[in-house]
LUMTOR-770588 format. One record per atom (N, C-alpha, C): residue in one letter; atom name; x, y, z negated. Coordinates in steps of 0.05 Angstrom, whole numbers. Example, Ala and Ser with C-alpha at 12.3 -4.5 7.8 and 13.67 -1.06 7.14 Angstrom:
LUMTOR-770588
+--------+-------+--------+--------+--------+
: residu : atome :     px :     py :     pz :
+--------+-------+--------+--------+--------+
:      A :     N :    264 :   -114 :   -156 :
:      A :    CA :    246 :    -90 :   -156 :
:      A :     C :    264 :    -66 :   -156 :
:      S :     N :    257 :    -45 :   -142 :
:      S :    CA :    273 :    -21 :   -143 :
:      S :     C :    258 :      1 :   -157 :
+--------+-------+--------+--------+--------+
***
This chain:
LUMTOR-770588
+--------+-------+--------+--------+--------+
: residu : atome :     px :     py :     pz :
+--------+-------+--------+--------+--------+
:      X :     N :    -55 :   3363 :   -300 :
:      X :    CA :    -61 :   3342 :   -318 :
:      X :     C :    -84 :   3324 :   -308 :
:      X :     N :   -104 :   3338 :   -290 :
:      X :    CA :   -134 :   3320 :   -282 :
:      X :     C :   -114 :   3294 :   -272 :
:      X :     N :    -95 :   3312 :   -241 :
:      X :    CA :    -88 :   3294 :   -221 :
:      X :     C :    -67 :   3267 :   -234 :
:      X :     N :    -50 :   3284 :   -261 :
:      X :    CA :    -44 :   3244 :   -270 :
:      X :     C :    -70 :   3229 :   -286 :
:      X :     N :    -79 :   3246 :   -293 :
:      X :    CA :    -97 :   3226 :   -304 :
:      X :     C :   -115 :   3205 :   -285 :
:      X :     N :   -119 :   3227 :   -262 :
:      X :    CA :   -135 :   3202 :   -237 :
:      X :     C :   -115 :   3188 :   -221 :
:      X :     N :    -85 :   3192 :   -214 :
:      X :    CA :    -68 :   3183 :   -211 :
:      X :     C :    -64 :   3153 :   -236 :
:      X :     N :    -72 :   3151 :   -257 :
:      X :    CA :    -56 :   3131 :   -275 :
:      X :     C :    -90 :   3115 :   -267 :
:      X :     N :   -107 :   3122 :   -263 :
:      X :    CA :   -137 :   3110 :   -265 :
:      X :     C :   -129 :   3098 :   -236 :
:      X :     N :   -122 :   3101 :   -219 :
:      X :    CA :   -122 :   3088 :   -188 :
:      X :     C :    -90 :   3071 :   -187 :
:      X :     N :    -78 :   3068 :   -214 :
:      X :    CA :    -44 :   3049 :   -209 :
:      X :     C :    -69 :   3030 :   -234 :
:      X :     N :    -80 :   3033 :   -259 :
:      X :    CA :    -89 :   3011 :   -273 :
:      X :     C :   -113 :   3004 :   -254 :
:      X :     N :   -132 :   3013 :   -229 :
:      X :    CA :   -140 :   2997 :   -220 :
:      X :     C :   -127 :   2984 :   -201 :
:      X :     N :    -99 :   2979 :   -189 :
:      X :    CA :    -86 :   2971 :   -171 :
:      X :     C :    -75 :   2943 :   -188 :
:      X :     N :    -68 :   2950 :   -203 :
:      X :    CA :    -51 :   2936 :   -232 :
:      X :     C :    -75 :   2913 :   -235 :
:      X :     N :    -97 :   2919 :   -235 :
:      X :    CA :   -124 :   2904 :   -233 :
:      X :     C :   -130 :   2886 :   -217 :
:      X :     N :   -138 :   2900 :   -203 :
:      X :    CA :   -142 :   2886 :   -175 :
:      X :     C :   -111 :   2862 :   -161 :
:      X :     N :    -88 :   2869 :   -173 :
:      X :    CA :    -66 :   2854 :   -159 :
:      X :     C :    -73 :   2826 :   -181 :
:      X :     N :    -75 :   2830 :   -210 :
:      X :    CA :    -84 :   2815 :   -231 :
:      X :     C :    -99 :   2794 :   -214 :
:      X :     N :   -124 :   2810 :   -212 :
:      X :    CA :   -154 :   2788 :   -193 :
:      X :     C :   -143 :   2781 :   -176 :
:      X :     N :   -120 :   2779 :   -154 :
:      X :    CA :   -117 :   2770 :   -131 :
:      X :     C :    -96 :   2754 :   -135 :
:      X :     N :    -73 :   2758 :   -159 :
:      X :    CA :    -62 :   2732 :   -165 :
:      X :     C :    -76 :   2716 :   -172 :
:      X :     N :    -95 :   2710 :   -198 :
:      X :    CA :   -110 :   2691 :   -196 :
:      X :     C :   -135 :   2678 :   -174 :
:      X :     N :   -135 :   2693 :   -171 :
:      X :    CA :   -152 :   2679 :   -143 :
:      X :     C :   -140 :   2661 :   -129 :
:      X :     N :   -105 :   2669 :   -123 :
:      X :    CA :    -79 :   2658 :   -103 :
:      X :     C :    -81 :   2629 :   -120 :
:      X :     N :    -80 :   2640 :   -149 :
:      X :    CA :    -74 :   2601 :   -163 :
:      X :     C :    -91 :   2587 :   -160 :
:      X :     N :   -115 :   2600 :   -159 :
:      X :    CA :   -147 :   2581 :   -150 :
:      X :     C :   -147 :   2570 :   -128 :
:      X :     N :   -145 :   2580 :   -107 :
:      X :    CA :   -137 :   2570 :    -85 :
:      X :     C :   -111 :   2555 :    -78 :
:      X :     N :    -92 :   2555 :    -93 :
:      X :    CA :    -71 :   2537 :    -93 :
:      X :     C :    -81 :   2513 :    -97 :
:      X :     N :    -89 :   2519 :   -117 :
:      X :    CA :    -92 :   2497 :   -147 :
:      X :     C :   -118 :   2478 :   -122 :
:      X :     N :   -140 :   2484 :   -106 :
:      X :    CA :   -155 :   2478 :    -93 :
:      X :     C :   -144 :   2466 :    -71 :
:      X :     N :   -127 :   2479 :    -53 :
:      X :    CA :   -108 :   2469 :    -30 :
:      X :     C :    -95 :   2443 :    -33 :
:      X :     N :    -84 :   2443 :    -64 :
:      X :    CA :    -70 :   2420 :    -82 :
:      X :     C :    -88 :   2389 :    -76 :
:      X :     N :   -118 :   2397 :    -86 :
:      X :    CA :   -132 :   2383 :    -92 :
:      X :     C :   -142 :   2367 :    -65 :
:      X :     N :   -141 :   2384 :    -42 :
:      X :    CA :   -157 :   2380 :    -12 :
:      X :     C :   -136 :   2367 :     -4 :
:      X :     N :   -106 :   2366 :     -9 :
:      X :    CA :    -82 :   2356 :      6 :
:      X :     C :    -82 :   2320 :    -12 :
:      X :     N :    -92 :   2326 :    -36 :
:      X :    CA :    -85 :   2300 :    -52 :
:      X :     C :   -105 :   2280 :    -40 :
:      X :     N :   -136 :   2291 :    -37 :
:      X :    CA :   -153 :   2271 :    -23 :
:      X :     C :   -153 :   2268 :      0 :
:      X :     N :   -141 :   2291 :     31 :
:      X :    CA :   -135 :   2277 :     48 :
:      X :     C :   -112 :   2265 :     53 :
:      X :     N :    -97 :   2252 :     37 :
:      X :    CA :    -73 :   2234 :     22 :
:      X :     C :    -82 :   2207 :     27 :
:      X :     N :   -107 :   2205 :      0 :
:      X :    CA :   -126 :   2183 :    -10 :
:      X :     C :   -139 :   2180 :     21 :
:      X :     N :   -148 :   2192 :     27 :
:      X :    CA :   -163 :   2182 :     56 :
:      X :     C :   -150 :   2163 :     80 :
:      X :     N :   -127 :   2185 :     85 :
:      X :    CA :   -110 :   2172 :    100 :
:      X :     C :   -100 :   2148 :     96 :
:      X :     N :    -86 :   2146 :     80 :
:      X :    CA :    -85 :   2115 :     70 :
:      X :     C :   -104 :   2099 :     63 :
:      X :     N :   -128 :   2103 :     49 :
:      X :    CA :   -158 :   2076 :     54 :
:      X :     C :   -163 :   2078 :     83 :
:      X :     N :   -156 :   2095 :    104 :
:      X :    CA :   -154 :   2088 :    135 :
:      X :     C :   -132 :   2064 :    144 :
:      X :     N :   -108 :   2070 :    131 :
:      X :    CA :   -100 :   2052 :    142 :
:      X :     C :   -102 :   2029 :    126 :
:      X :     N :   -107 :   2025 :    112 :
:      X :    CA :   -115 :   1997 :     97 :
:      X :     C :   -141 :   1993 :    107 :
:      X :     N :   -158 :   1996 :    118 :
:      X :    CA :   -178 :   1987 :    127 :
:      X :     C :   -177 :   1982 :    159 :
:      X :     N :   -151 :   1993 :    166 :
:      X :    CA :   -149 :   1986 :    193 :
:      X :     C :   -122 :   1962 :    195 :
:      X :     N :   -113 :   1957 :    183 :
:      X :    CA :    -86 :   1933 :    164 :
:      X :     C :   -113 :   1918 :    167 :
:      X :     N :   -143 :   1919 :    151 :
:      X :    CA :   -144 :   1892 :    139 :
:      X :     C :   -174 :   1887 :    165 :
:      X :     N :   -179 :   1905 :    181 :
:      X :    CA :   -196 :   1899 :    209 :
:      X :     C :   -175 :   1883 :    232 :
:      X :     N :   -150 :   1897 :    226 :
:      X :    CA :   -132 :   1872 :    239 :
:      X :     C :   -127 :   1845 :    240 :
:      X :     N :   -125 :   1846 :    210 :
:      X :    CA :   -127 :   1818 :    194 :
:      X :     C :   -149 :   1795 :    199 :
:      X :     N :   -170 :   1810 :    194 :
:      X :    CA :   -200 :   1797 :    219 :
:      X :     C :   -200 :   1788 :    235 :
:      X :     N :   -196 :   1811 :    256 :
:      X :    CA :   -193 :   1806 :    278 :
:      X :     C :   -168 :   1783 :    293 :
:      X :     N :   -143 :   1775 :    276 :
:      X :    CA :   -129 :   1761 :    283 :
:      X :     C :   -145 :   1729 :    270 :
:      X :     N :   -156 :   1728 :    251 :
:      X :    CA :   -175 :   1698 :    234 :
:      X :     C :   -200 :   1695 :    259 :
:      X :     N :   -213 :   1718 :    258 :
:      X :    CA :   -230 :   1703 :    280 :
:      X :     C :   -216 :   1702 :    302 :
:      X :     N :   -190 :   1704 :    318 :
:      X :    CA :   -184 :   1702 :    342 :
:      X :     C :   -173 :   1664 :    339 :
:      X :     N :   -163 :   1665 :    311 :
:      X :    CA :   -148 :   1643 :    314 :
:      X :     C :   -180 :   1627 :    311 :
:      X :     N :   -190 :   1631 :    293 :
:      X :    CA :   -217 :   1610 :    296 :
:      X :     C :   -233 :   1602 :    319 :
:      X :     N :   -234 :   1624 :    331 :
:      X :    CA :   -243 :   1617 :    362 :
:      X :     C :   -230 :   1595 :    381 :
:      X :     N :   -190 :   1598 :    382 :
:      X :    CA :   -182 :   1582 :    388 :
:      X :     C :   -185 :   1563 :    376 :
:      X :     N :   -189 :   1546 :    357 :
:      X :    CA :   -186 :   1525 :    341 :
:      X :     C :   -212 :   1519 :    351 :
:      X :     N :   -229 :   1529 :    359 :
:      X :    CA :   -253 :   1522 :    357 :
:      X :     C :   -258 :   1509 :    392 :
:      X :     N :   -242 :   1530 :    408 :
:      X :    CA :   -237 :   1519 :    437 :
:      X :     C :   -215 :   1495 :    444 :
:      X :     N :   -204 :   1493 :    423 :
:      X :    CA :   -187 :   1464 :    425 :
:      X :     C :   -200 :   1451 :    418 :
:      X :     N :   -220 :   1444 :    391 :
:      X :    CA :   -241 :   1428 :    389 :
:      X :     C :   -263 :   1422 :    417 :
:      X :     N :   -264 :   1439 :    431 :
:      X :    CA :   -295 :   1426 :    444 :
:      X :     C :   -270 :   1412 :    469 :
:      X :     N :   -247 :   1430 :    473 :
:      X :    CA :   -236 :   1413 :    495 :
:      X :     C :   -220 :   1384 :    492 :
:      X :     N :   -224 :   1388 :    461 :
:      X :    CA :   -221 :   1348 :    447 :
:      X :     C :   -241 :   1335 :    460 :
:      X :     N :   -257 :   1353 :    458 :
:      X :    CA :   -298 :   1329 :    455 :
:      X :     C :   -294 :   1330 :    481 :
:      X :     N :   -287 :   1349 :    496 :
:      X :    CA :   -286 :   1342 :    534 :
:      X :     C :   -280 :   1315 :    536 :
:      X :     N :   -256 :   1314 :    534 :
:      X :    CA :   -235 :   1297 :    536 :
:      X :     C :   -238 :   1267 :    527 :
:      X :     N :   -246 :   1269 :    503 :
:      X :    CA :   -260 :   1254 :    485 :
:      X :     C :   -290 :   1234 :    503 :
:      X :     N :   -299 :   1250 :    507 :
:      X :    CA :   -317 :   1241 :    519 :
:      X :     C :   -326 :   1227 :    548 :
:      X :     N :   -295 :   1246 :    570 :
:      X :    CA :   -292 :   1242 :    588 :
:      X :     C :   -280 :   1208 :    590 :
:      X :     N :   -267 :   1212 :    571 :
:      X :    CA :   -249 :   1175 :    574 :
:      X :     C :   -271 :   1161 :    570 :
:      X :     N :   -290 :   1169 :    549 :
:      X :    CA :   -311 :   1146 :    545 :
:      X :     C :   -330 :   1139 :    569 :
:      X :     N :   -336 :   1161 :    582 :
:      X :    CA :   -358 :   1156 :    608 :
:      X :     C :   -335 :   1141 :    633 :
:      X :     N :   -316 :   1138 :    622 :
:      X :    CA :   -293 :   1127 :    648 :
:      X :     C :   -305 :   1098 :    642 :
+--------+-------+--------+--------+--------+
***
């Protein structure tokens, strides 16, 4: 009789312990969930911030040109006048 009785005491702490370790499993799901959804959000404000450093980078390229066709007006411009 001792040995079921410490037999049923070591299956309800097993019974226990499996309890604590499923929830733990959902905590850490439930956590994994959360770490996958923000490097989601990250990834994408990356690429939108690299979409709109492009974007930049193509306004000031064109401004620069516009800005080098301008002085090679005033060259030009200038050159006929000293003729």
């Amino acid at each position: 009789m001792k040995q079921l009785g410490e037999l049923q005491t070591k299956v309800l702490q097993i019974i226990q312990k499996n309890k604590d370790l499923q929830n733990e499993n959902r905590a850490l799901r439930l956590k994994n969930e959360q770490l996958l959804a923000q490097k989601n959000k990250l990834e994408t404000n990356e690429n939108e911030n690299f979409k709109s450093l492009e974007n930049e980078k193509l306004v000031i390229k064109s401004s620069i040109e516009d800005l080098l066709k301008s002085i090679n007006s005033l060259e030009d411009t200038s050159t006929q006048i000293t003729k």
